[in-house]
C-alpha positions in Angstrom: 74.2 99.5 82.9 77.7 99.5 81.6 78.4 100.5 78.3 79.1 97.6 75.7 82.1 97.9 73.7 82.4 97.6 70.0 85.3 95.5 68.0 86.9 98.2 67.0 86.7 99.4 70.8 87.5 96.0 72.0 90.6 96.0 70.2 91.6 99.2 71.5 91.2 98.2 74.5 93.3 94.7 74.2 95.7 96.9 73.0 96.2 99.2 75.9 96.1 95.9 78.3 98.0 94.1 75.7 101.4 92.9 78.3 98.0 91.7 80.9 96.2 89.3 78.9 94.6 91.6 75.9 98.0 90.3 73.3 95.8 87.1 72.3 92.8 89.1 71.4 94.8 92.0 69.6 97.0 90.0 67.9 94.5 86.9 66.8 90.7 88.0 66.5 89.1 89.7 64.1 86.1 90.6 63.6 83.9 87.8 62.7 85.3 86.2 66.0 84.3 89.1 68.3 80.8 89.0 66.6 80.6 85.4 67.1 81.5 85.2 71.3 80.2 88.9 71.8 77.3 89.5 69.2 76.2 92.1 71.8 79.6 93.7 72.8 81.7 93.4 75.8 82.1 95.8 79.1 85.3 96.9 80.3 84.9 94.7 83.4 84.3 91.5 81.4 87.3 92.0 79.0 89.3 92.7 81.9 88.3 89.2 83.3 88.9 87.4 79.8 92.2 89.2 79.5 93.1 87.7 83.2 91.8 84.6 82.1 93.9 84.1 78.9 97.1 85.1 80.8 97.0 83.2 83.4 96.3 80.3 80.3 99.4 81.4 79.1 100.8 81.0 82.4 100.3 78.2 82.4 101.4 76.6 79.0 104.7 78.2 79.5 105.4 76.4 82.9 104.0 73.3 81.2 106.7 73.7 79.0 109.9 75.1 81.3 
């Protein structure tokens, strides 16, 4: 089984994919909203996906806008 990450882990993590997704969750969560989507931790794998995710959200909003 893959090892869950932490918050403090997480964030680390978002930081070193910060230009692929990982900004939102650096820059915006804290704590309590970690605990609250991921009350059991995160794998690498799965933040990779929500980091892909959110960029590709971002993506999006910006050719919304241009």
């Amino acid at each position: 089984m893959a090892k869950r990450m932490n918050y403090d882990e997480f964030m680390e993590y978002a930081k070193a994919h910060y230009e692929k997704g990982g900004d939102t969750f650096f820059e915006c969560w804290g704590e309590k909203e970690y605990g609250m989507f991921y009350p059991d931790g995160i794998t690498k794998s799965e933040a990779l996906k929500l980091f892909r995710r959110e960029l590709s959200h971002q993506k999006d909003i910006a050719g919304y806008w241009y």
